[in-house]
N, C-alpha and C positions, 0 to 999 in steps of 0.2 A: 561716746558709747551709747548717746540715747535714752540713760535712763529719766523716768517722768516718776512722778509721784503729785497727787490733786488732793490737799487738805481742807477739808468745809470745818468753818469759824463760824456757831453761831450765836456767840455774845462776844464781840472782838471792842478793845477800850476805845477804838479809833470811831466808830462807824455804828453800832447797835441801836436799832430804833429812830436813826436820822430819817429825814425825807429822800426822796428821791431827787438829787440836785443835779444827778446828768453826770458824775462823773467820780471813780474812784478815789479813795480817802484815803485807807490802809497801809502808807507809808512806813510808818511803826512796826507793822505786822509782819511785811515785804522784808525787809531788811534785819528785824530780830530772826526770822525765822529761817533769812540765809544764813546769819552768821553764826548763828548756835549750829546748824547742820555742817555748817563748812567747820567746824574747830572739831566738831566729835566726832565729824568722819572721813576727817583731811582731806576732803576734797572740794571743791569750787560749787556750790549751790545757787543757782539762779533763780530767783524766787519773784513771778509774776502774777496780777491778783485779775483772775478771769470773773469773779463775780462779786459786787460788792454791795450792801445795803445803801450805797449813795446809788447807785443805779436800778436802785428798785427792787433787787433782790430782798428774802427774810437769811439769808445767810450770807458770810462774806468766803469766797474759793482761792485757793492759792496753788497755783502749781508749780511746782518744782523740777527743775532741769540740773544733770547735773554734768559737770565738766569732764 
């Protein structure tokens, strides 16, 4: 159906204050944040991290697709 939703993290346990080492960390964050959305709102949550403090960013982004 298309729907999106784009959540900015800016103190996430995975990633806050790292260097910038080339590539996303957030794994924790991805998947906590699918599975609590997928159980409270019975639907399938796809949850991708488009910006993340290991890539240089001061916040980590997550956006959400939903099934």
């Amino acid at each position: 159906n298309g729907e999106r939703g784009l959540v900015h993290v800016y103190e996430s346990i995975s990633s806050a204050g790292i260097p910038n080492i080339g590539r996303a960390v957030c794994h924790f964050e991805r998947g906590f944040l699918s599975g609590v959305l997928s159980a409270l709102l019975r639907r399938k949550a796809y949850v991708s991290e488009v910006r993340c403090w290991g890539t240089g960013y001061t916040h980590d982004a997550l956006e959400i697709k939903f099934a």
